[in-house]
N, C-alpha and C positions, 0 to 999 in steps of 0.2 A: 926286919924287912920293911921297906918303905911303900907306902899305902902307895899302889899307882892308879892314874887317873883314867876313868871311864869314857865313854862318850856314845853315842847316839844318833845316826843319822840316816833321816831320810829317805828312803828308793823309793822311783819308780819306774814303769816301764811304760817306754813311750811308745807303744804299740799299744797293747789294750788299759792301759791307764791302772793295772794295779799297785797299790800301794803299800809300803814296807818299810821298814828298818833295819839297818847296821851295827852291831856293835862292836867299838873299836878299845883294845886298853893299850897303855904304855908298857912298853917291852920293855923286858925286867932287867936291861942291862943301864937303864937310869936314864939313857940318852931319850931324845927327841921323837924315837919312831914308834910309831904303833902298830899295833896285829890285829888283823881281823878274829874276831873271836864267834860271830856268825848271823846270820842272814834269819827273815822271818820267812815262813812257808811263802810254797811260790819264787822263790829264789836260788840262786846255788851261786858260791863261788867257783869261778871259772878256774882253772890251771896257771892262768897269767893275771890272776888276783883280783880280776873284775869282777863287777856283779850281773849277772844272767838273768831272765825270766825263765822261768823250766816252761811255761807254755809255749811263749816266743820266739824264745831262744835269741834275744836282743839283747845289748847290754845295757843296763839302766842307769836312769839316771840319776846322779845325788846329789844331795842338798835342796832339794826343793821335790813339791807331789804337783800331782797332777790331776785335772779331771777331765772324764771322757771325751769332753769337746773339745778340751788341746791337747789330742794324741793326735800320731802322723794320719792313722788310717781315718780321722776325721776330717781334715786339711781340703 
């Protein structure tokens, strides 16, 4: 079986600025896609594979954090 690759990224929510991680591996059919394999507390994946705040219930945002003063409810 062929080692498949890991990955790591980012959440957060751009409402109260919590911060979090993803973690994604390569789906075991060889090709290009990946599977969510799960979220840090404070999160939930959604039905339609996005990432949630379970407080906010926003979808977050990835690849990049955030802090308090650049959330919307700050603006």
């Amino acid at each position: 079986m062929a080692k498949r690759e890991r990955f790591v990224m980012p959440v957060t929510c751009p409402e109260c600025a919590l911060n979090g991680a993803a973690n994604w591996e390569e789906s075991e059919r060889g090709d290009l896609e990946t599977i969510m394999k799960g979220v840090s507390d404070g999160f939930r994946i959604g039905p339609d594979g996005e990432i949630y705040c379970v407080d906010c219930g926003v979808k977050a945002i990835t690849g990049k954090t955030l802090s308090r003063s650049e959330t919307k409810s700050n603006e």
